[in-house]
C-alpha positions as CSV (number, residue, x, y, z in Angstrom):
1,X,0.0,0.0,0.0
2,X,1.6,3.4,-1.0
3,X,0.9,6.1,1.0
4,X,2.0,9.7,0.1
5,X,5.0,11.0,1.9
6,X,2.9,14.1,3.2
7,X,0.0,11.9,4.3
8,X,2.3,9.8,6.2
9,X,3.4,12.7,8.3
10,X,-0.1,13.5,9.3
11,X,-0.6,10.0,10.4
12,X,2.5,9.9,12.8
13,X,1.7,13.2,14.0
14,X,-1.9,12.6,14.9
15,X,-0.5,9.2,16.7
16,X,1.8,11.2,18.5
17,X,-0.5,13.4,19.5
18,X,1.5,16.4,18.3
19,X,-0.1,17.9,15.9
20,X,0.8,21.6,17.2
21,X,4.2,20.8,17.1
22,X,3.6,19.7,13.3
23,X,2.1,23.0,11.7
24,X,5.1,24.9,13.9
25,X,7.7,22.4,12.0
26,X,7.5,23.7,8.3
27,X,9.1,21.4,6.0
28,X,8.4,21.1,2.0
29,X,7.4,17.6,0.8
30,X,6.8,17.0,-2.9
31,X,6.1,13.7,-4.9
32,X,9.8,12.5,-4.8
33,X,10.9,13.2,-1.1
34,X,11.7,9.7,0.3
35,X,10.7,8.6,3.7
36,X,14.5,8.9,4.9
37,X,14.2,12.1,3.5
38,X,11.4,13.5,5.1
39,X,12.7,12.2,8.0
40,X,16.2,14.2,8.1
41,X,14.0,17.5,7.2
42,X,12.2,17.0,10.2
43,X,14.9,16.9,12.5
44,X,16.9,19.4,10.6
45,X,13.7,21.7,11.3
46,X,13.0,20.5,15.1
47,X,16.8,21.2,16.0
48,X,16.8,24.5,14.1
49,X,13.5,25.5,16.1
50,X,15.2,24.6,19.5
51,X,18.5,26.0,19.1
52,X,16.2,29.1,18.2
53,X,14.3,28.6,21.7
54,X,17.6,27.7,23.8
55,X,18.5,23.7,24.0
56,X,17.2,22.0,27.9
57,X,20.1,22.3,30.4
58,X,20.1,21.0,33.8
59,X,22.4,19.8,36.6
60,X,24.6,16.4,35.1
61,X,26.8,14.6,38.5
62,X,30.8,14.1,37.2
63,X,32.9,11.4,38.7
64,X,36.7,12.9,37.6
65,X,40.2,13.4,38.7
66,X,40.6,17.2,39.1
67,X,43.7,19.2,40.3
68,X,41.8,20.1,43.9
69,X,39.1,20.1,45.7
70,X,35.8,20.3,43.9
71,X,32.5,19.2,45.8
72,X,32.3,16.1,47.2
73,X,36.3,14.3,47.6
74,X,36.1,10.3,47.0
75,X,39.1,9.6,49.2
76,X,38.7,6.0,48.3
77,X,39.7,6.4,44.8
78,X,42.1,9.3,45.0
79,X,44.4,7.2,47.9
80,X,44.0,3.9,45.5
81,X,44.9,5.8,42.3
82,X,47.7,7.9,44.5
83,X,46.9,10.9,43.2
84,X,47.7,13.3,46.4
85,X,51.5,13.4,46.3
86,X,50.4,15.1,42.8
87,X,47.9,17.3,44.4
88,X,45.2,15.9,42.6
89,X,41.8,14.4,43.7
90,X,39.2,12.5,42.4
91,X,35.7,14.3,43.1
92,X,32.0,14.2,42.7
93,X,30.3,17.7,42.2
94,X,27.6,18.9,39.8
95,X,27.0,21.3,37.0
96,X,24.8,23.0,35.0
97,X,25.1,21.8,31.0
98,X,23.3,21.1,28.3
99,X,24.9,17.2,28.3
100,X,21.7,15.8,29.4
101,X,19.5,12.6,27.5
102,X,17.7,14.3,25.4
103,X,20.1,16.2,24.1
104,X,22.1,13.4,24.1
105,X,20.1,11.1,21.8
106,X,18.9,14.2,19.4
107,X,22.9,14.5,18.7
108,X,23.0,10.7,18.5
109,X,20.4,10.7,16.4
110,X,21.8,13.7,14.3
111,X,24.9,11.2,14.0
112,X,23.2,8.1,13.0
113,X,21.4,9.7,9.6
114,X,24.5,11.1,8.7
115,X,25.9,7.3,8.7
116,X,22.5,6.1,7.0
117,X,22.8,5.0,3.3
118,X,20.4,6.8,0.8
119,X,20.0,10.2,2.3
120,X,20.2,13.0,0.1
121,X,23.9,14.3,0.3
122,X,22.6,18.0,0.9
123,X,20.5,16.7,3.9
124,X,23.7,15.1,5.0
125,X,25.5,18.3,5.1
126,X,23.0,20.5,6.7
127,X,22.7,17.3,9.5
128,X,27.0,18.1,9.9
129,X,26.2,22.1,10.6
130,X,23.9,21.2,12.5
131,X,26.3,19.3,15.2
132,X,28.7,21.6,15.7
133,X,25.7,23.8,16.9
134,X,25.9,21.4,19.7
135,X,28.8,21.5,21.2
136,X,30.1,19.1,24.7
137,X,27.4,16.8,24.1
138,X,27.8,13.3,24.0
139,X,26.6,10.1,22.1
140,X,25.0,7.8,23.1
141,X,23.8,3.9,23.0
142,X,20.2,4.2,22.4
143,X,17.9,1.8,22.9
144,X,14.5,1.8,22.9
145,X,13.9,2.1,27.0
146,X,16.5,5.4,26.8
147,X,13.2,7.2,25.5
148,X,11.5,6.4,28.5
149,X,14.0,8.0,31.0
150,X,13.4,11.7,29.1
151,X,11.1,13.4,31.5
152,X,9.0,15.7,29.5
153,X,7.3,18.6,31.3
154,X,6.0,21.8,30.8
155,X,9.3,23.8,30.3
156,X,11.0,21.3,27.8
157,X,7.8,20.1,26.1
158,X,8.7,20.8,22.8
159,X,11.2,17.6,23.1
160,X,8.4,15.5,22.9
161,X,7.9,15.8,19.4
162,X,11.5,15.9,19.2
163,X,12.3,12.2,20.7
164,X,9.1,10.8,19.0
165,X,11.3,11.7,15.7
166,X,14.6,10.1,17.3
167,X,12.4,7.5,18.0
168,X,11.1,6.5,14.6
169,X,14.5,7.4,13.0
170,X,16.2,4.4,15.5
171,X,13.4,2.3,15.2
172,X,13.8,2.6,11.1
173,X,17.6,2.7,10.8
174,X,19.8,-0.9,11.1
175,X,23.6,-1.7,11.4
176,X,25.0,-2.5,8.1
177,X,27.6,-5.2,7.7
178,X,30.3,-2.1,8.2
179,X,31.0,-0.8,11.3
180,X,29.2,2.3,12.1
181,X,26.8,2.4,9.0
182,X,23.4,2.0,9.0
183,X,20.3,1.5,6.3
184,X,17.1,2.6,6.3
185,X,13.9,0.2,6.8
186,X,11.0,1.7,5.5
187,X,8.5,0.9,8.0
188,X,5.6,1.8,5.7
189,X,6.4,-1.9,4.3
190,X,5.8,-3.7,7.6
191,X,2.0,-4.3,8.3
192,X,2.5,-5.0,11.8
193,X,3.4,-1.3,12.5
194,X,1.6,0.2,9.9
195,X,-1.8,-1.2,12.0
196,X,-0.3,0.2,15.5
197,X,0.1,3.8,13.7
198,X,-3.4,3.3,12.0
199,X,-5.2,2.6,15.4
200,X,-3.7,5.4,17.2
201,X,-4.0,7.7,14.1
202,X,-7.8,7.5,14.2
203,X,-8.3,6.9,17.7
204,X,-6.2,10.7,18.3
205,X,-7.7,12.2,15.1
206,X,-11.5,11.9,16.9
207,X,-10.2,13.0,20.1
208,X,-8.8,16.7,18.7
209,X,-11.3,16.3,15.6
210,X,-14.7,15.8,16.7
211,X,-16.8,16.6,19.6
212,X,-20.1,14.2,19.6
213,X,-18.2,12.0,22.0
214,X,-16.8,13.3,25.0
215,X,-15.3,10.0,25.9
216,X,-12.3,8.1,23.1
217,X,-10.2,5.4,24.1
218,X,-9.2,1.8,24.3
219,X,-11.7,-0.2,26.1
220,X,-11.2,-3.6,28.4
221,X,-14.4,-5.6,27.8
222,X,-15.6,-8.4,30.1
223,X,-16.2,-11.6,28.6
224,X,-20.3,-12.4,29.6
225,X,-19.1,-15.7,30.8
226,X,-19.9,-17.2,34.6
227,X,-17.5,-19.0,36.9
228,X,-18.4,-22.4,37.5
229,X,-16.5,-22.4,40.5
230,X,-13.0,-23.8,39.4
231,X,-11.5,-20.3,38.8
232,X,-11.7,-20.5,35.1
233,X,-12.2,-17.1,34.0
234,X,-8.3,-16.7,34.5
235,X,-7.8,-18.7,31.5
236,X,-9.8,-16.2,29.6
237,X,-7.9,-13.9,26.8
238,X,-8.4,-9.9,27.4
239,X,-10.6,-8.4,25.1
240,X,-9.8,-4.8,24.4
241,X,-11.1,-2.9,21.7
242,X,-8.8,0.3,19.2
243,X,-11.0,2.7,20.1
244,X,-14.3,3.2,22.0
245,X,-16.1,6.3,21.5
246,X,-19.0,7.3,23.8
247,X,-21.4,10.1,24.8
248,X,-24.6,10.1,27.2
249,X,-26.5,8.3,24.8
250,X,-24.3,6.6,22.0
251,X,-22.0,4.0,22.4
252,X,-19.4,2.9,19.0
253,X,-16.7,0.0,19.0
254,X,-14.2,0.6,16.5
255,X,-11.7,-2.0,15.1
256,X,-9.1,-0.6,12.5
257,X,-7.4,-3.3,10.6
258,X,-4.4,-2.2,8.3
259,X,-4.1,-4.9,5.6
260,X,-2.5,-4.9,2.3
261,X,-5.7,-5.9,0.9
262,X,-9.5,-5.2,2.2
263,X,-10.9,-8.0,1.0
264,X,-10.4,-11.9,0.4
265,X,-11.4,-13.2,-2.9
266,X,-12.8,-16.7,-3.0
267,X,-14.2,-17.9,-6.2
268,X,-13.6,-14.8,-7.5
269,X,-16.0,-12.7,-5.6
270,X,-14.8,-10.3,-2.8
271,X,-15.8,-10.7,0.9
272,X,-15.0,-9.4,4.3
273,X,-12.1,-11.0,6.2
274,X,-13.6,-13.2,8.8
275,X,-11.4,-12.9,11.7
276,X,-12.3,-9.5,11.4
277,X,-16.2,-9.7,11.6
278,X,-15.4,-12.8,14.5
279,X,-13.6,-10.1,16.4
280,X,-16.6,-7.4,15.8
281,X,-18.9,-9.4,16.7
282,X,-18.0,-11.0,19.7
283,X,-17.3,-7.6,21.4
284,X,-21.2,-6.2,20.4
285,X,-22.2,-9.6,22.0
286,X,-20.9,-8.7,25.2
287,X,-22.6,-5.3,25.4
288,X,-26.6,-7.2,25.9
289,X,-26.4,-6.7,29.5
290,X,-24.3,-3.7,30.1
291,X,-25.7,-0.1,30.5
292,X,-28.8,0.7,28.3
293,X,-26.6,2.5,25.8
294,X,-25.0,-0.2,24.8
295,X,-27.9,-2.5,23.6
296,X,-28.0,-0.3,20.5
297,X,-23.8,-0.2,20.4
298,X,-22.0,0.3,16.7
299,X,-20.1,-1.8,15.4
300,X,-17.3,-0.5,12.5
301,X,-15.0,-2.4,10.7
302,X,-12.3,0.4,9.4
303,X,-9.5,-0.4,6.7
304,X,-7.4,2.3,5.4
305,X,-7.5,1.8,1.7
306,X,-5.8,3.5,-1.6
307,X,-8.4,2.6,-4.0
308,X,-11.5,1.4,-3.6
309,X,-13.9,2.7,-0.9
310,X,-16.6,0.1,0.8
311,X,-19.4,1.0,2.7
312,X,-21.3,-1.9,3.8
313,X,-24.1,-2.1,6.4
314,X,-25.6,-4.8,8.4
315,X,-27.6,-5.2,12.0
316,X,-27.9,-8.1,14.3
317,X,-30.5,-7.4,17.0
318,X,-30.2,-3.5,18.1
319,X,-26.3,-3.4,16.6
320,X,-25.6,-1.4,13.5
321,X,-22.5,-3.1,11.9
322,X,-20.9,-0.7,9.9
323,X,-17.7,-1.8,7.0
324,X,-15.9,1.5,5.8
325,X,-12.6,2.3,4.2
326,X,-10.5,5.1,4.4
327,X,-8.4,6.5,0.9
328,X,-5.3,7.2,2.8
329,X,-4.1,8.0,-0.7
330,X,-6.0,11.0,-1.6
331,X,-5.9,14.5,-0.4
332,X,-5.6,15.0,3.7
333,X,-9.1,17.2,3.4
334,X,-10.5,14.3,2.0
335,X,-9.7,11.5,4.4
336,X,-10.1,14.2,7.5
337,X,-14.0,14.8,6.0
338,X,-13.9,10.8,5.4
339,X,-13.2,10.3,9.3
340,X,-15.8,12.6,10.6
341,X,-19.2,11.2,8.3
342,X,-18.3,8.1,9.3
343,X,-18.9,8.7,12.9
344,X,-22.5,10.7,11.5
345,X,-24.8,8.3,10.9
346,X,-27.6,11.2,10.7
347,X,-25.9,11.8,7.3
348,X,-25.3,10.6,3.9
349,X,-21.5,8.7,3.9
């Protein structure tokens, strides 16, 4: 499934739920920017923005051998490396610097494209500039738990954006047979991560886009199952849904599926993916003996799509069961309008 360059941005940014950060970040995107590309841009515009603003500094603990006294003396270490008959210590003390982790993996990450094969060569030389604008900070070994350390708050919150960029660039770059080169992965490609960034597009995209429901999110659903005493419900799987939206008096389930195609063909005619519908199903069967809402729940089946659109409609008892697609390959106007009369059922789709 090819998905314009441009239209892929708006989907990560809605996932990440940055989507102020992404109309601040101007970058130019035409029909032959590459992922990598677009990629580098980004960064090149985020680091440009921040050294603008003034990079995060705070107070970084050093362990080093010093000529002195400096904050707190490890005796320990100076008598072991003899260091006093040279009037040298080895001490613990603190200061202020810009050598902190998210600076840290933004120059790492700066560092890593520049070693990526394919980038454009004038991306690669506005990525050098760019780190000697960052001077005394270190590399670092990322890995995917580093991102987690960065504490994000109201002063520094632009690097939220910033290390969701770091983050897709590590998760898309790989080690190359040669030492300290890397190649690009195009992500786009894998359909396992391509349905995590669908789900959370959409499920973000009605929480800043749309205001019928006043409650979006993933939802744990009970199984309508009774104990028969030998603790069995512990065996049960979890069912969760992609996205729940609800209001006072409306209640829709939403599974997003990302598949290369829609539809299976048997005998040459086309038909919804079972598993799918199973999965549907079962979690509009648990809502009979819930709130009063949910005895009328929607169902929708959503697939992204770059050709053609499906709207299908069915009902079992009270349940609407809605199939749509979504042209991810048209213009973003399009698919935004597409998202929101999907969720209207008071109007034409």
């Amino acid at each position: 499934m090819q998905i314009p360059i441009e239209n892929i941005y708006y989907l990560l940014c809605y996932a990440w739920n940055k989507l102020d950060e992404k109309d601040r970040v101007s970058i130019s995107i035409d029909d032959k920017t590459e992922l990598l590309d677009l990629f580098a841009k980004v960064l090149i515009n985020v680091s440009r923005m921040l050294l603008k603003r003034g990079i995060d500094r705070s107070y970084v603990d050093y362990t080093t051998e010093i000529a002195g006294v400096k904050g707190k003396l490890e005796m320990s270490q100076t008598l072991k490396s003899n260091l006093l008959f040279k009037q040298r210590t080895v001490c613990i003390f603190d200061e202020f610097s810009a050598n902190i982790l998210s600076n840290q993996i933004l120059v790492t990450t700066i560092f890593r494209l520049i070693r990526t094969r394919g980038l454009d060569n004038e991306l690669k030389a506005e990525l050098r500039n760019l780190l000697r604008m960052f001077p005394g900070i270190q590399q670092v070994e990322i890995k995917p738990l580093l991102f987690q350390q960065v504490k994000i708050n109201r002063n520094n919150h632009f690097y939220g954006f910033i290390m969701n960029v770091c983050g897709i660039i590590y998760e898309s770059t790989l080690p190359t047979e040669e030492h300290g080169d890397y190649k690009f992965a195009d992500f786009t490609r894998d359909e396992k991560k391509m349905n995590q960034l669908f789900e959370a597009f959409v499920r973000n995209f009605y929480k800043i886009e749309q205001d019928k429901f006043t409650t979006i999110k993933k939802e744990t659903i009970r199984w309508q199952f009774s104990d028969t005493g030998n603790d069995s419900l512990q065996y049960l799987p979890q069912m969760e849904t992609d996205i729940t939206l609800e209001n006072e008096n409306e209640k829709i389930i939403i599974d997003t599926k990302y598949h290369k195609e829609t539809m299976t063909v048997n005998y040459g005619k086309e038909k919804i993916k079972s598993a799918n519908l199973y999965q549907l199903y079962s979690y509009l069967l648990t809502q009979q003996d819930q709130h009063p809402k949910t005895m009328n729940a929607t169902g929708i089946l959503l697939y992204p799509t770059i050709e053609q659109e499906y709207n299908l409609d069915f009902k079992y008892h009270d349940h609407n069961i809605h199939i749509r697609t979504v042209n991810l390959n048209t213009n973003w106007k399009h698919i935004s309008s597409r998202l929101k009369q999907i969720i209207q059922f008071d109007k034409a789709i």
